[in-house]
C-alpha positions as CSV (number, residue, x, y, z in Angstrom):
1,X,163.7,94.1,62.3
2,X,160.3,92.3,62.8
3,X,157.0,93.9,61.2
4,X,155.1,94.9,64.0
5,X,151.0,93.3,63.8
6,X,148.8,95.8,63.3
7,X,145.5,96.3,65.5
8,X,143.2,95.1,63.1
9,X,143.5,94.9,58.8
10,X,141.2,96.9,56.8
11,X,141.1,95.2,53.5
12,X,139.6,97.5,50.2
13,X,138.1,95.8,47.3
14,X,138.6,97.7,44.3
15,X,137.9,100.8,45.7
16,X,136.2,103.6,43.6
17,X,136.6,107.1,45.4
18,X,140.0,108.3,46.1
19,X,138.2,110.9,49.0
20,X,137.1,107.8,50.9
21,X,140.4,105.7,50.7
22,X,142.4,108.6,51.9
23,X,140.0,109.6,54.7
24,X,140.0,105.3,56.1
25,X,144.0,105.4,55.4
26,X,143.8,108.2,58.3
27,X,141.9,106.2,60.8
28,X,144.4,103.2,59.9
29,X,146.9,105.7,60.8
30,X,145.4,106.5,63.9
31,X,144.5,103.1,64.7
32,X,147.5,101.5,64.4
33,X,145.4,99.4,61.7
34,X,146.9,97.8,57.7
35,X,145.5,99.6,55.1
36,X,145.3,96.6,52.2
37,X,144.3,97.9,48.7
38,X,142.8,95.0,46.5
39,X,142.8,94.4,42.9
40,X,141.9,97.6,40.7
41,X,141.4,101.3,42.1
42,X,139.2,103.7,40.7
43,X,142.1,106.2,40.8
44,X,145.7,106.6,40.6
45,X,147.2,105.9,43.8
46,X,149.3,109.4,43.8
47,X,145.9,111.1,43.5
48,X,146.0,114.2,45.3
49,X,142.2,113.7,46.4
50,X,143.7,110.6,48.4
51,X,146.7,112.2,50.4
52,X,144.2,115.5,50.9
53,X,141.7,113.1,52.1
54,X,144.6,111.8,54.5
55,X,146.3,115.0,55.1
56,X,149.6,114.4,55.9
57,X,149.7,111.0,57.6
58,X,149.4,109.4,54.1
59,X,153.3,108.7,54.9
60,X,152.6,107.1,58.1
61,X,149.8,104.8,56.5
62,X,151.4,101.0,56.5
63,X,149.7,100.2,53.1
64,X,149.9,96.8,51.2
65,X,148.5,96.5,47.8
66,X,147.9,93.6,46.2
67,X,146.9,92.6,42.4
68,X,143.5,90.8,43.1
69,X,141.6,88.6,46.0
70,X,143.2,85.9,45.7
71,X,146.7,87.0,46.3
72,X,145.1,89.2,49.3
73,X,144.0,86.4,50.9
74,X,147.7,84.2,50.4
75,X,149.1,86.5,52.8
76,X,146.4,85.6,55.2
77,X,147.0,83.5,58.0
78,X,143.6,82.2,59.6
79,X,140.9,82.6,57.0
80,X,138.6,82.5,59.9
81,X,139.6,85.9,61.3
82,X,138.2,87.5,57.9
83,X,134.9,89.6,58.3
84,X,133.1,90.7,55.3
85,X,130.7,93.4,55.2
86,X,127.8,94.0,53.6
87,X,124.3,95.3,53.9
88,X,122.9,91.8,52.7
89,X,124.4,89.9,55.6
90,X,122.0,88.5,58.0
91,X,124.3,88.8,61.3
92,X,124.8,92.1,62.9
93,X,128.6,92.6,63.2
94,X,128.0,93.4,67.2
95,X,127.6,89.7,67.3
96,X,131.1,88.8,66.4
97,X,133.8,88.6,69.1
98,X,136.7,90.5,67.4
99,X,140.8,89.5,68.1
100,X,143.7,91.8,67.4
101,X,144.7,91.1,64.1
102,X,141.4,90.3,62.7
103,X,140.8,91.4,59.0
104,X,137.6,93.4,58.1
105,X,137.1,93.5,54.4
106,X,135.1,95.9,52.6
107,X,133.5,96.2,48.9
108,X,133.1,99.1,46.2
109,X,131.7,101.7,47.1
110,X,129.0,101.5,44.1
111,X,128.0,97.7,44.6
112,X,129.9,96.0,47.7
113,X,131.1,92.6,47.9
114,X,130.5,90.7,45.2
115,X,127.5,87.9,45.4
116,X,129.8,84.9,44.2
117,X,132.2,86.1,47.3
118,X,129.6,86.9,49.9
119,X,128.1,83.0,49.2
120,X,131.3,81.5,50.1
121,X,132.0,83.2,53.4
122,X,128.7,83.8,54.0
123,X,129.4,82.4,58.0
124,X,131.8,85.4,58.0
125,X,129.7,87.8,56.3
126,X,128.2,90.6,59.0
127,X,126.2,93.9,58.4
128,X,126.4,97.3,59.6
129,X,122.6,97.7,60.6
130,X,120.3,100.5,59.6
131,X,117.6,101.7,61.4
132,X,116.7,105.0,58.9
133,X,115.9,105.2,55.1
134,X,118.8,104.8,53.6
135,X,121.1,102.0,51.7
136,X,123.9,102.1,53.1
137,X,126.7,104.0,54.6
138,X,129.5,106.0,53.3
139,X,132.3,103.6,53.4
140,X,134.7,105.7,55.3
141,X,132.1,106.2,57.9
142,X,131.3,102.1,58.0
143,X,135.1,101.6,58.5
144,X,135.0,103.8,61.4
145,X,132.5,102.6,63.0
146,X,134.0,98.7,63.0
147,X,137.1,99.9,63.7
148,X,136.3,101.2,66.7
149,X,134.1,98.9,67.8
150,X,136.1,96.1,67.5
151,X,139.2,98.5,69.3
152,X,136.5,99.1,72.5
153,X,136.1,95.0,72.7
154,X,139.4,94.8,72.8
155,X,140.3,98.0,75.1
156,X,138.0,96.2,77.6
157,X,136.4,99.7,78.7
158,X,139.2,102.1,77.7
159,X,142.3,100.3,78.9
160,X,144.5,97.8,77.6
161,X,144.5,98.2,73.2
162,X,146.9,101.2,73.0
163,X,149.9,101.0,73.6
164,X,151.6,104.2,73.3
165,X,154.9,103.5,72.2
166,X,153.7,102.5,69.0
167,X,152.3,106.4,68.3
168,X,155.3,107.4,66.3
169,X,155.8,104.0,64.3
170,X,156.6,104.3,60.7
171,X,155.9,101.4,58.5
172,X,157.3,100.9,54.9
173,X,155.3,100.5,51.9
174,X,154.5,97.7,49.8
């Protein structure tokens, strides 16, 4: 049996705060989006904080982990259909055209991507933007929001994206 592609690929760097990886595992669930965790967690993968965080879906979540960046990005196709995001990018991340499949990769929650990483793609590199006092936002919340922005491109007004025979899929874990 083939692996089905997900929607879109939401890729965790070294995530520190098991309430915010097990509330974006939920939207993957409900997206129909991979959940990739990346190099180090901040917590024990088991944590009950995460599955609370993701209720009871955490089953349902198609998760891949992987050791570090580098063997992330082996099991990615077209390097060019990576987005990283960060408040220090320059282009607003409504300027990007998104395709199913497309990977969106996200940084701890403490410090982001880091600088040595965010030089290299910088082309790729695209910002939530801010239009009140604060830093940044929570990272569950920013997951959201691309998510479903890049889902409404692609839904072209509501239609189209979901396809409701994938609502029950279960996926293995990695």
């Amino acid at each position: 049996m083939t692996e089905q592609k997900p929607n879109f690929n939401i890729a965790l760097i070294e995530p520190e705060i098991p309430n915010n990886t097990g509330s974006i595992g939920r939207t993957c669930v409900g997206t129909a989006c991979r959940l990739h965790l990346v190099g180090k967690l901040g917590f024990d993968i088991s944590d009950k904080a995460v599955k609370r965080a993701g209720l009871d879906y955490w089953e349902n979540l198609d998760l891949k982990l992987h050791k570090n960046y580098q063997e992330f990005m082996e099991r990615v196709e077209d390097k060019k259909r990576v987005f990283y995001f960060s408040k220090k990018a320059s282009k607003s991340f409504f300027e990007v055209e998104y395709k199913r499949g497309d990977f969106f990769v996200f940084g701890k929650e403490t410090v982001g991507l880091d600088e040595s990483l965010l030089r290299e793609v910088e082309a790729q590199t695209v910002r939530i933007p801010l239009w009140g006092p604060i830093r940044s936002l929570n990272l569950s919340n920013a997951v959201s929001i691309v998510v479903y922005e890049a889902m409404r491109q692609l839904s072209h007004g509501g239609t189209g994206l979901f396809d409701e025979s994938r609502k029950d899929t279960h996926t293995k874990h990695s």
